[in-house]
N, C-alpha and C positions, 0 to 999 in steps of 0.2 A: 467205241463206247458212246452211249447217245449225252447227251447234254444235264440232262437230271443225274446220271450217272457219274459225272464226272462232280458237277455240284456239290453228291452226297459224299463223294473222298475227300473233296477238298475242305469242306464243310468238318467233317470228322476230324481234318488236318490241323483245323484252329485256323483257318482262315475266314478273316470278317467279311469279306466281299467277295466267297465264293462265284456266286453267277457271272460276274464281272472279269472275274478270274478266268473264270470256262469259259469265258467265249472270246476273252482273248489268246489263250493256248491255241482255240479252236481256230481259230486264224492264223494264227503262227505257223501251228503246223504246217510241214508239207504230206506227209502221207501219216497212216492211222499208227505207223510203227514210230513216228515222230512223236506223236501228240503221245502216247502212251508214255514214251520217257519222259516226256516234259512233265507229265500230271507226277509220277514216282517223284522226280526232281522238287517239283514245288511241296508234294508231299512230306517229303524229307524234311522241308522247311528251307530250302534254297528260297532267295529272295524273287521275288516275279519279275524284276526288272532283268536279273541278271541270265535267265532262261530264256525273256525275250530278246534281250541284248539290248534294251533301250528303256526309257522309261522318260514317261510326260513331266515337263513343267514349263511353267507359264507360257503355255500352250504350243510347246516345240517338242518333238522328238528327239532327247537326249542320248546318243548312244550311249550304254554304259556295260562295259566288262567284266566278267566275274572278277570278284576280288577288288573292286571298286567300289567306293563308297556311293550308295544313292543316295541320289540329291532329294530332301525331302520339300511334301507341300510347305510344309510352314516355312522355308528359305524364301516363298515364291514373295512374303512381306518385304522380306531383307531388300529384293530385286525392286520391289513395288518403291518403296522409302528412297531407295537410291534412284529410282528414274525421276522420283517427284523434286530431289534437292535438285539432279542434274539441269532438268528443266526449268525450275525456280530461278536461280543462280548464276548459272553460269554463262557468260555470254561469248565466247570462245567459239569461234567456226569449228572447230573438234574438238568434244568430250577425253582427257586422257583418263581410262579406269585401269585399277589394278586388283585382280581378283588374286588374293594369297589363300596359300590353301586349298585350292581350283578344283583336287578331285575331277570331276568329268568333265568340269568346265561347263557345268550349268550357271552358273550365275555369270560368265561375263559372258558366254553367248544370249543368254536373256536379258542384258543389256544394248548389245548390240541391233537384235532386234528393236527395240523399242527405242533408241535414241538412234539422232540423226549424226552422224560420222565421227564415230566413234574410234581410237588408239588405242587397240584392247592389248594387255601384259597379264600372263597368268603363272601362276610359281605352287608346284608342288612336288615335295619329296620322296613322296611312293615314284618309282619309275613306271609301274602300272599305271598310275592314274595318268602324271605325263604321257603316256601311248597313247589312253585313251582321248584325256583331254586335244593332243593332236588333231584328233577327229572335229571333234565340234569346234573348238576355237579354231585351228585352222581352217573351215570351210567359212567361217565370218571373217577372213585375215586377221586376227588376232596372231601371238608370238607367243610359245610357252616355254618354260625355262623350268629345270629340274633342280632342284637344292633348295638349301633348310630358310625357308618366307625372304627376308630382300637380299641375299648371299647373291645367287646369281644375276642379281639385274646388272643390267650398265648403267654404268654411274651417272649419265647425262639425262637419266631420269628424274635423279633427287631434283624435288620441289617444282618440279610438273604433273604430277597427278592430282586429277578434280576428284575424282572419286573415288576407294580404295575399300572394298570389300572384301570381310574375311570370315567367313564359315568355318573356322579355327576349331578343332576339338575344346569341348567344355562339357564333357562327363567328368568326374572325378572317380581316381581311378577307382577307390571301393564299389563304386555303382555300377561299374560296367560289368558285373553279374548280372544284376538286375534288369539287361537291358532282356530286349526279343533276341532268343536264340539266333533267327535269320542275319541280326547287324551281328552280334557278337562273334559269332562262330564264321560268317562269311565275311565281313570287312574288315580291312586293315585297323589295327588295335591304333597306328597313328591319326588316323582320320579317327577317332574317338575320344581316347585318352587324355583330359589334361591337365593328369597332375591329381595331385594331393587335394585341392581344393576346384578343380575344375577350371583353371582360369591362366594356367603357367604359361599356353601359347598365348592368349589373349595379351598380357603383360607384357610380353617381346614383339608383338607386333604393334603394340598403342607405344610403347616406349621409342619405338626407329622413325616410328609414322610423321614425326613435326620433320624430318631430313626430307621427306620423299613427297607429302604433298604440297600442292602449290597453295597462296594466299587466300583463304578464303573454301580450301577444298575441304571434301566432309572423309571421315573412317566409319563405313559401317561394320558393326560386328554382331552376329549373333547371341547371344547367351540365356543364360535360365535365366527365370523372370525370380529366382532367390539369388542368385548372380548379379544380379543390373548393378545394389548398390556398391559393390566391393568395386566391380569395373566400370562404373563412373568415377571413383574415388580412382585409379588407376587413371583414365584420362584428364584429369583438374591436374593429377602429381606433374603430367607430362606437359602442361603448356597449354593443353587444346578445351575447348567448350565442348562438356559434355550436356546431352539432355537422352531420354530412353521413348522409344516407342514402343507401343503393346497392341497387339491383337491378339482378343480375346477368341475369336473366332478361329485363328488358326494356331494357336497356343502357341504364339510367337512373341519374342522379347528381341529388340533392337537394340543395341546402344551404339551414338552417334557421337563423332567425334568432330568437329569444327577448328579447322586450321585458323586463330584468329588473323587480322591486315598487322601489318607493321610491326610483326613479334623483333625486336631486334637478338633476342636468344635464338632464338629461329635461325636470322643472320646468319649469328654468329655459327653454328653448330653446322651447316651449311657450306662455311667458307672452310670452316675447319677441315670439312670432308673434303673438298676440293684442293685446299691445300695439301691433306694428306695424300691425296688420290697422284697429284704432282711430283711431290716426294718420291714417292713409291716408285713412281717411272722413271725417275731421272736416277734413282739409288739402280735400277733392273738395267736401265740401259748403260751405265757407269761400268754395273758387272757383266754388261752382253759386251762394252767393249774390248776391257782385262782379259777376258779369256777367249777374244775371237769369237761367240758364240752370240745368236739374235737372240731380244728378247720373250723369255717365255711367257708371258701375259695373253699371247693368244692361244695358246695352251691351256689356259688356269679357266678358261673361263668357257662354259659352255652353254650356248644355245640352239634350245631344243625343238625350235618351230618347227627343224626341217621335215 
């Protein structure tokens, strides 16, 4: 099929960037019996990232898997805001970021490019996406971890992270009709979904975030720009300095979360986890020794870099 030809189905398809389109299929391809499934495939309305197996942001080749959420242009701000604080800020011989929510793991490999030595942690609960994210974040040494936003971390993390960004679902659920058949129908409803009013993950991950980042570190999070005021008012409840960025150009809305110096609630909330974290092993290893048996804590806890 020649090149206008291809154009004109895709075109017909409801595709805004047909040519764009066709002649990146056209390269994909490997023989003409290829390229003709791919064009059905996109036609169908499968997403074009997920036919090519990868898809661009801030100017790296993301691998991404069917059934995985792509990462879109407008996160490439979220990436942008968060290289500009880390640089600003922080004076640390290495960056510690924590990308929740990770999906493919575009946003803390487009951190890792862009800052200088970088302790990348990535946490998401599709096991798909963890596969995938494997990919990218392990080819930048980064470590990814499967379970529901900070469950899986190790705990000698809390109050070392400078930077912590989260692309957290914030559709609400009624709207996720509304969305483009391609996200609705081909991505996981948890990479979308949040909640009643769009905002339920956001809430649990600005709630935990004063435990996890260090003095002075920032939470970026995505959200709708009718969203900003409700999740600003969520991070002032929790302790931290919120303020919002906007690009109007890539119809993107930031809200920034700022670990204040000297929080002694901070401290406190902090010592408590460590204290409980204490407890907890010396109650495990109390019952590893009653019943002869080691304990199971290395067991309970799984990390998924490998």
């Amino acid at each position: 099929m020649h090149l206008s030809g291809i154009v004109t189905r895709l075109r017909a398809a409801g595709c805004v960037f047909a040519e764009d389109e066709a002649q990146l299929l056209i390269s994909a391809a490997r023989t003409p019996v290829d390229l003709a499934a791919m064009i059905d495939q996109r036609a169908a309305g499968l997403p074009l990232e997920h036919i090519l197996g990868w898809s661009e942001f801030c100017g790296l080749r993301i691998a991404v898997d069917p059934g995985v959420f792509v990462p879109r242009r407008r996160t490439e701000f979220l990436v942008h805001q968060a290289v500009a604080l880390a640089s600003q800020s922080l004076a640390r011989p290495r960056t510690v970021v924590l990308d929740l929510c990770c999906g493919s793991g575009a946003v803390g490999a487009a951190l890792v490019a862009a800052l200088d030595q970088v302790e990348l942690y990535a946490v998401d609960i599709d096991p798909a996406a963890v596969r995938c994210a494997r990919r990218n974040v392990g080819a930048v040494g980064g470590q990814v971890y499967e379970g529901d936003l900070y469950e899986p971390l190790p705990a000698a993390l809390r109050g070392r992270v400078d930077v912590l960004v989260a692309n957290a679902p914030y559709v609400p659920t009624e709207a996720l009709g509304l969305m483009p058949p391609e996200a609705r129908n081909h991505e996981p409803r948890v990479a979308l979904d949040g909640g009643v009013d769009g905002l339920d993950v956001l809430r649990r991950v600005t709630a935990a975030a004063p435990v996890w980042l260090a003095t002075g570190g920032h939470l970026l999070m995505e959200t709708g720009e009718q969203q900003a005021p409700a999740s600003v008012a969520t991070v002032a409840r929790n302790g931290l300095i919120p303020r919002v960025a906007r690009s109007e150009e890539l119809d993107a809305t930031i809200v920034i979360a700022t670990m204040p110096a000297d929080d002694p609630g901070d401290r406190s909330r902090r010592r408590w986890f460590r204290e409980s974290d204490a407890l907890e092993a010396q109650n495990l290893a109390s019952v590893g020794q009653a019943s002869g048996s080691r304990s199971p804590t290395a067991s309970c806890r799984q990390n998924v870099s490998e």
